[in-house]
ROFI-300860 format. One record per residue (C-alpha): x, y, z; residue in three letters. Coordinates in steps of 0.2 Angstrom, whole numbers, plus 2048, in hexadecimal, padded with zeros to 3 digits. Layout:
BEGIN
XYZala;...
# end
This chain:
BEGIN
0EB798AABunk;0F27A8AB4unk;0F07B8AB2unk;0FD7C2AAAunk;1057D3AB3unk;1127D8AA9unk;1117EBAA3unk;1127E7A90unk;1067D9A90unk;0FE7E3A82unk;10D7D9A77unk;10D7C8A7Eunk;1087BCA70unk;0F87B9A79unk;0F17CCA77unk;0F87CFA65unk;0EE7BEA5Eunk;0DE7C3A6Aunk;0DF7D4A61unk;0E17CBA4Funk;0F07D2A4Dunk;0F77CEA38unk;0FF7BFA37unk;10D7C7A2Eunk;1107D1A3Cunk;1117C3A48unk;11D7B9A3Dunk;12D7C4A45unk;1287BFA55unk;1277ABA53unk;1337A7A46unk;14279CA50unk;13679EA5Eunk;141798A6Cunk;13379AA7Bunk;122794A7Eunk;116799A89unk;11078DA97unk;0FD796A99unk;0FA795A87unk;10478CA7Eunk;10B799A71unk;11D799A6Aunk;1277AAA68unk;1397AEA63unk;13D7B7A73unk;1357B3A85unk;12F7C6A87unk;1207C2A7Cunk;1197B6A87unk;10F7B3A97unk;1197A8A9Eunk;1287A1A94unk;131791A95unk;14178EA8Cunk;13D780A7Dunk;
# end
């Protein structure tokens, strides 16, 4: 796993789950998730909320 850099890490999918962030406030982000990331395996709608997307 690598370390993320990017300025808004603080909304990646990673940080809002590790802050236990409300599931209903994470639906938004994954519904038609069209991205996941290759560190940690999550899926998001747009690639901006994660480490290191890769198209699905």
């Amino acid at each position: 796993m690598t370390t993320c850099t990017h300025v808004n890490h603080d909304e990646h999918m990673c940080m809002l789950l590790a802050k236990k962030t409300d599931v209903e406030a994470l639906k938004p982000i994954v519904r038609d998730a069209k991205f996941i990331c290759k560190n940690c395996g999550r899926a998001a709608a747009e690639a901006e909320r994660l480490c290191a997307p890769v198209a699905l």
